[in-house]
C-alpha positions as CSV (number, residue, x, y, z in Angstrom):
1,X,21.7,5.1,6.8
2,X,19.4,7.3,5.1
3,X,17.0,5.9,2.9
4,X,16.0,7.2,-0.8
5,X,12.7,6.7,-1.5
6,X,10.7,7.2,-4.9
7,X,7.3,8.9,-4.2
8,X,4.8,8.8,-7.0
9,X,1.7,11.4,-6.9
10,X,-0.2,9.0,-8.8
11,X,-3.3,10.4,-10.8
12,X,-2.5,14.2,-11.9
13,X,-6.0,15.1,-11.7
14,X,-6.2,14.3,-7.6
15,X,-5.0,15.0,-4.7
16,X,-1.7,13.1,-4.9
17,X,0.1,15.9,-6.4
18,X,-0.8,18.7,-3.4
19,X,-0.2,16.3,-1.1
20,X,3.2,15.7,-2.2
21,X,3.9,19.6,-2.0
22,X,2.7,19.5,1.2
23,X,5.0,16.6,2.1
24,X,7.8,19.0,0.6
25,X,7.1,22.1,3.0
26,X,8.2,19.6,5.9
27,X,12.6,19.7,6.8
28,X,13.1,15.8,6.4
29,X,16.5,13.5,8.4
30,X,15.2,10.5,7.9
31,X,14.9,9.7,4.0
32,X,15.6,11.6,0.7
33,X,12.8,11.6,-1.6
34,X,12.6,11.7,-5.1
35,X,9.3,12.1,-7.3
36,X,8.5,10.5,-10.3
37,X,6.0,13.1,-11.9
38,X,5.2,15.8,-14.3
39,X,6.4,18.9,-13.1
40,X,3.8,21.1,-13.8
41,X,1.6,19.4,-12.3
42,X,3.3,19.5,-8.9
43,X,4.1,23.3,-9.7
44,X,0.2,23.8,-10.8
45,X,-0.6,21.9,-6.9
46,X,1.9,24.1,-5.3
47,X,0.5,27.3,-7.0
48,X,-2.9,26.2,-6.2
49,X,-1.7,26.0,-2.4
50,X,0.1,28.6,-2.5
51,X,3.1,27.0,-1.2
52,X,6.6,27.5,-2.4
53,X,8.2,24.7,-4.0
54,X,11.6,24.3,-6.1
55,X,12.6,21.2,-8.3
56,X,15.3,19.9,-8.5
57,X,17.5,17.5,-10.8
58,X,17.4,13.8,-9.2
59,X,21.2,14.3,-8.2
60,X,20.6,17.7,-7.5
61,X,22.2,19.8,-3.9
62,X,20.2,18.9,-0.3
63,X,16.6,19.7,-0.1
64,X,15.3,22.1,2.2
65,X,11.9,22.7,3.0
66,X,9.9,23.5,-0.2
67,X,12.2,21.6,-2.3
68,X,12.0,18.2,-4.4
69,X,14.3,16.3,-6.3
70,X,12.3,15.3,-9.2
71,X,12.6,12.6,-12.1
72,X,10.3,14.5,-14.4
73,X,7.6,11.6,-16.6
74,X,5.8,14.0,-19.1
75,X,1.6,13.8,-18.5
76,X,0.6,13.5,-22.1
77,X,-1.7,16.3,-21.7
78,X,-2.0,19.6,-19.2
79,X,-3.9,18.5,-16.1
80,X,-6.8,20.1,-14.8
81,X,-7.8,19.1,-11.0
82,X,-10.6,17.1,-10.5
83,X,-11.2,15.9,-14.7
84,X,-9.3,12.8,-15.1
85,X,-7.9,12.2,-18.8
86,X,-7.5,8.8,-20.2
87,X,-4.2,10.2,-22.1
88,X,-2.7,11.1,-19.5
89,X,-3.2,7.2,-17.9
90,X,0.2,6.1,-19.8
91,X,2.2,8.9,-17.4
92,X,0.6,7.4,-14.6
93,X,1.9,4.1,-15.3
94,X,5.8,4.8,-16.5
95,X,6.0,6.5,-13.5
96,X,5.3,3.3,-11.3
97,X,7.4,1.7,-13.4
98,X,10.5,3.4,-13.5
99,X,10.4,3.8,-9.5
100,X,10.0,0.2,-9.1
101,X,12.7,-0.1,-11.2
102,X,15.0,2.1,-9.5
103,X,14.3,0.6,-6.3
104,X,14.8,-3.2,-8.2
105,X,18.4,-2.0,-9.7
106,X,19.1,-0.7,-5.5
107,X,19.6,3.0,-6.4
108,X,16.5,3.5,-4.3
109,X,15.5,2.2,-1.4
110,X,11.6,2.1,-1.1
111,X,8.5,3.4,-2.9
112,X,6.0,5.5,-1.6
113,X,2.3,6.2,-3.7
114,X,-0.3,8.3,-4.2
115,X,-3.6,7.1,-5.4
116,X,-4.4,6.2,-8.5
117,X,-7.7,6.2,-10.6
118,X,-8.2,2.6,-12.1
119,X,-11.1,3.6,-14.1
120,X,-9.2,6.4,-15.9
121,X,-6.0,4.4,-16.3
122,X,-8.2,1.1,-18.0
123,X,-10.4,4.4,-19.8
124,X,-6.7,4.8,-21.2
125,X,-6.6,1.4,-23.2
126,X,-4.0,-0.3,-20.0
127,X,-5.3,-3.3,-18.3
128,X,-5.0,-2.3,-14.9
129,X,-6.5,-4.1,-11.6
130,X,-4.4,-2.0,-9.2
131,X,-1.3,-0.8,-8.1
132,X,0.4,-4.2,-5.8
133,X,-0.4,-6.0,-8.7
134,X,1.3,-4.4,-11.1
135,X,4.7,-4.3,-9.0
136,X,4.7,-7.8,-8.1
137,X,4.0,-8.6,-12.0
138,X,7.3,-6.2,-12.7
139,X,9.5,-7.3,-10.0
140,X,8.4,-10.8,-10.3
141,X,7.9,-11.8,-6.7
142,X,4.5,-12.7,-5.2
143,X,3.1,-10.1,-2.8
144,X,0.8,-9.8,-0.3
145,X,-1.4,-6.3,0.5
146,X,-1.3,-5.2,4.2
147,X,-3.2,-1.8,5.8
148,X,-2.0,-1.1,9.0
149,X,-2.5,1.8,11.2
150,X,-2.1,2.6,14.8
151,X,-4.3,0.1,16.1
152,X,-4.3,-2.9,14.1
153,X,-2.4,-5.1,10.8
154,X,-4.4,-6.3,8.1
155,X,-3.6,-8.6,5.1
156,X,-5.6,-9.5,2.6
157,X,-5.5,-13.7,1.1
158,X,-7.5,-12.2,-2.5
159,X,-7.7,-8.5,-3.3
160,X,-9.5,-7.2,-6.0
161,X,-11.9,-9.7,-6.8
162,X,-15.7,-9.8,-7.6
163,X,-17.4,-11.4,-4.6
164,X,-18.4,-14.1,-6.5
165,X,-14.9,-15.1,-7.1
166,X,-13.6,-15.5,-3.9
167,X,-14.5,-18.4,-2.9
168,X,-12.9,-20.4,-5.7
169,X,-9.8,-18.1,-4.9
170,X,-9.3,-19.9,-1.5
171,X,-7.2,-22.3,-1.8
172,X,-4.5,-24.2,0.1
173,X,-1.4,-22.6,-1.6
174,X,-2.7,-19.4,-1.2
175,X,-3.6,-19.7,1.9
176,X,0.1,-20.9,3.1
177,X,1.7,-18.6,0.5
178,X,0.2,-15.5,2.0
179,X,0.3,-16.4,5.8
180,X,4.5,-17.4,5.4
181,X,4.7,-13.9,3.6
182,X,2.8,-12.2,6.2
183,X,4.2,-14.3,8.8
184,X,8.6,-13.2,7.2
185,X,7.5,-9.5,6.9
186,X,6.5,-8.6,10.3
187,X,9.9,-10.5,11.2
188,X,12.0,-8.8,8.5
189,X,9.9,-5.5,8.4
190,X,8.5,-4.9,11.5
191,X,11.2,-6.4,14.1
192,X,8.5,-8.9,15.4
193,X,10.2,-12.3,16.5
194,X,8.0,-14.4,16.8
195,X,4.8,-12.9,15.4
196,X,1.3,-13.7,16.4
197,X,-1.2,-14.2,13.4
198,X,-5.1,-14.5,13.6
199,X,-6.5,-15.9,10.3
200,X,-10.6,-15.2,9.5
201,X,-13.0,-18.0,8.8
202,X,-14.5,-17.4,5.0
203,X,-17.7,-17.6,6.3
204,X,-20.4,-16.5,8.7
205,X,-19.0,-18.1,12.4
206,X,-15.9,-19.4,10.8
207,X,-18.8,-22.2,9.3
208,X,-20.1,-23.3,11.7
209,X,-18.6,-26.8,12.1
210,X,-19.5,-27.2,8.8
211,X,-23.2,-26.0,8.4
212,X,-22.4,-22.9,7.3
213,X,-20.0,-23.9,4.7
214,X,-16.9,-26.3,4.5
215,X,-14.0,-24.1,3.1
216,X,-12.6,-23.9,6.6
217,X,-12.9,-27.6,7.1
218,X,-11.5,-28.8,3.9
219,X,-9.1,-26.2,3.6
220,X,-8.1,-23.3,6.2
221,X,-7.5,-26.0,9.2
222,X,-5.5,-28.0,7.6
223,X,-3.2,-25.4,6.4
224,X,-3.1,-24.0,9.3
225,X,-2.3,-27.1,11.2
226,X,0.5,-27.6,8.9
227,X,1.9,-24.1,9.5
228,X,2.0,-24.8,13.2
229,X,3.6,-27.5,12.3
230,X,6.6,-25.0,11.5
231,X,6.5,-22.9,14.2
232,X,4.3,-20.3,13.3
233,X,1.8,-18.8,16.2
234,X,-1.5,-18.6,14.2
235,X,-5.2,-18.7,15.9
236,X,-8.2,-19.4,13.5
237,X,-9.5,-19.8,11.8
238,X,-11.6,-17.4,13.4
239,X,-15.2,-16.0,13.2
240,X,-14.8,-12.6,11.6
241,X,-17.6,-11.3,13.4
242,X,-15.7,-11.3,16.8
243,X,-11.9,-11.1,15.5
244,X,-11.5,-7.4,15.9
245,X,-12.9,-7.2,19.4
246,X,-10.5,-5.2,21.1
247,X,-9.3,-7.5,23.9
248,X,-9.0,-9.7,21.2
249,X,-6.8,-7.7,19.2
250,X,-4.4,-6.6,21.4
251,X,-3.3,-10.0,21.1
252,X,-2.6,-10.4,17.6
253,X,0.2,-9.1,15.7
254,X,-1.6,-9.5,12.7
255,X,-4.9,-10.4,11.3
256,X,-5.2,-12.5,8.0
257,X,-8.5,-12.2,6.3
258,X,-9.8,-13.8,3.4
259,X,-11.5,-10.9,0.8
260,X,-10.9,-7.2,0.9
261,X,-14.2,-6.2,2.3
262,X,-13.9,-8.5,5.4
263,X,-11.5,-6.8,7.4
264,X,-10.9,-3.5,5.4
265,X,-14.4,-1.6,6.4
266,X,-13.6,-2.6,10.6
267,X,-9.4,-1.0,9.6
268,X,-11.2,2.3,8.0
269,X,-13.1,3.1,10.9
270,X,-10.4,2.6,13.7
271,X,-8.7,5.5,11.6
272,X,-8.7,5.8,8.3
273,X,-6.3,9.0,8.0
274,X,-3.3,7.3,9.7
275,X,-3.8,4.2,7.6
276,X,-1.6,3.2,5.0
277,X,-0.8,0.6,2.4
278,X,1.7,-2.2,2.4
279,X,2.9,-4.6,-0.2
280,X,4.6,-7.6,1.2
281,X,7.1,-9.7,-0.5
282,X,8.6,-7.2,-2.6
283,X,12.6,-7.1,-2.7
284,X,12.1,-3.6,-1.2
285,X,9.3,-1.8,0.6
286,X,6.0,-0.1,-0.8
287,X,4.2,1.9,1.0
288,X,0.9,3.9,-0.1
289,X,-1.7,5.7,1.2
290,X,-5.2,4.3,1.7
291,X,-7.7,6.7,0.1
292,X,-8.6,7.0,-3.1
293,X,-7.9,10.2,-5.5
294,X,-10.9,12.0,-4.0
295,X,-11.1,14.1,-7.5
296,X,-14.0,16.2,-5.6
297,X,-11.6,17.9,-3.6
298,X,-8.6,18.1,-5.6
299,X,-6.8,21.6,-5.7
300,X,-8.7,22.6,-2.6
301,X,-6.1,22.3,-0.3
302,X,-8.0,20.8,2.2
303,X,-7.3,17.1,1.3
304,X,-5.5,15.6,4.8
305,X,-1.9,14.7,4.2
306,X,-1.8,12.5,7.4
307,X,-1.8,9.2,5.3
308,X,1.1,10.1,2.5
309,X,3.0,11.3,6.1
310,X,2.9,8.3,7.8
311,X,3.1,6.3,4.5
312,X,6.8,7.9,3.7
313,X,7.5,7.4,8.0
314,X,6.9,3.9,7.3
315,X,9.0,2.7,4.1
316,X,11.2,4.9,5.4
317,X,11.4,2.8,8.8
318,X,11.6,-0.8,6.8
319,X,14.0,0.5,4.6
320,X,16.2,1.1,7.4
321,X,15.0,-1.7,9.1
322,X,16.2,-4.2,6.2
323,X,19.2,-2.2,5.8
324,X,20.2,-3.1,9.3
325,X,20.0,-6.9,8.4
């Protein structure tokens, strides 16, 4: 099959819009895309590029290079690159929601994103903590956030909390919720059998035996224990300080950390441009790039498209993946 993904540029003011002309300029077999933007804002990107690029109606003929079926969401206000708009925050949102919808009612098959500017979309009067949490609050399923590149998995037990909070965020069910998600996605999405999972200590040295801390004590082995007790293949929980050793890696199919800032940093440095996005749990796959808006840059045509590439290579994969059964 051939899978029809939604791609959304996310914020109009950033990159997301030239990189989604750029993804346009490239002859595509394995999906069909179709954006969820304003269309002068991806006509204002391709002008800016200088690239050719014709839009078409969502049901429109077969897309060549330079074209883009489009499902046109009105910004609220022209867009100028690199000066967000708070009125233009609204677009932003509708048009994550009416791709996740279309991928909920099966007329599409994934969901690829650009990046969005939280502070610009809360500056717009919409409570907003990011993007996987608003589509597991619309589909109703609870998610998980993966980035992945070439070398390495990572998913995330809290994601966008102040450091202060995570602690208290630890606990037993969400340790077992997001370690069984983690543990049926690289089954169902990545064709992994029998997947192998290291899980990070919450603190320093995995805490010490205790002196450093007893969340892994009181909590993280005896979930774990019970999760071996199912079958799964799970190592921890480990000292984060030593996880990502590379002949340590290599034997993991997946590493489960505890707060976004404990494994994310060591992801982004083994190579950020390739990495991407995943939410986990969804009824169908989400895939988005990992870098922010980078407004400073926007309209330059020099922002690297490598992310939103492998980002649409990769739904586009699952997709076909779940398709197959």
């Amino acid at each position: 099959m051939t899978p029809r993904l939604a791609l959304v540029p996310g914020e109009p003011a950033g990159v997301g819009p030239e990189l989604c002309v750029r993804l346009a300029q490239l002859p595509r077999t394995d999906c069909r895309l179709l954006a969820f933007a304003d269309a002068d804002t991806l006509m204002g990107a391709a002008r800016a590029l200088s690239l050719p690029l014709r839009l078409l109606p969502a049901d429109g003929e077969p897309d060549a290079p330079g074209d883009l079926r489009l499902h046109h969401v009105p910004n609220a206000v022209g867009s100028a690159f690199g000066r967000t708009d708070p009125r233009n925050a609204r677009a932003v949102i509708d048009s994550l929601a009416l791709a996740s919808d279309a991928c909920l009612r099966g007329e599409l098959d994934g969901l690829v994103t650009g990046p969005v500017h939280k502070a610009n979309i809360n500056a717009g009067g919409i409570a907003y903590t990011g993007t996987t949490e608003l589509l597991a609050a619309r589909a109703g399923f609870e998610v998980v956030m993966m980035l992945a590149n070439e070398l390495m998995r990572v998913a995330l037990v809290t994601t966008h909390l102040p450091l202060r909070a995570v602690a208290d965020a630890i606990t037993p069910a969400a340790l077992e919720r997001c370690v069984r998600i983690v543990h049926r996605s690289l089954q169902q999405d990545f064709g992994i059998a029998s997947p192998v999972i290291a899980v990070l200590g919450l603190n320093p040295h995995a805490g010490e035996s205790g002196h450093l801390g007893r969340e892994e004590i009181e909590i993280l082995q005896p979930v774990l224990a019970m999760l071996r007790g199912d079958g799964l293949q799970l190592h921890g929980p480990l000292p984060a300080d030593t996880a990502f050793l590379p002949a340590k890696l290599c034997g993991y199919d997946a590493v489960v950390t505890m707060y976004h800032d404990q494994g994310l940093p060591v992801l982004k440095y083994s190579g950020f441009e390739q990495a991407v996005n995943l939410t986990l749990g969804l009824p169908y796959p989400r895939v988005a790039v990992d870098h922010g808006t980078a407004l400073d840059i926007a309209g330059t045509g020099v922002a690297d498209p490598s992310s939103l590439l492998a980002a649409v290579r990769i739904c586009a994969q699952t997709a076909r993946r779940r398709a197959a059964g």
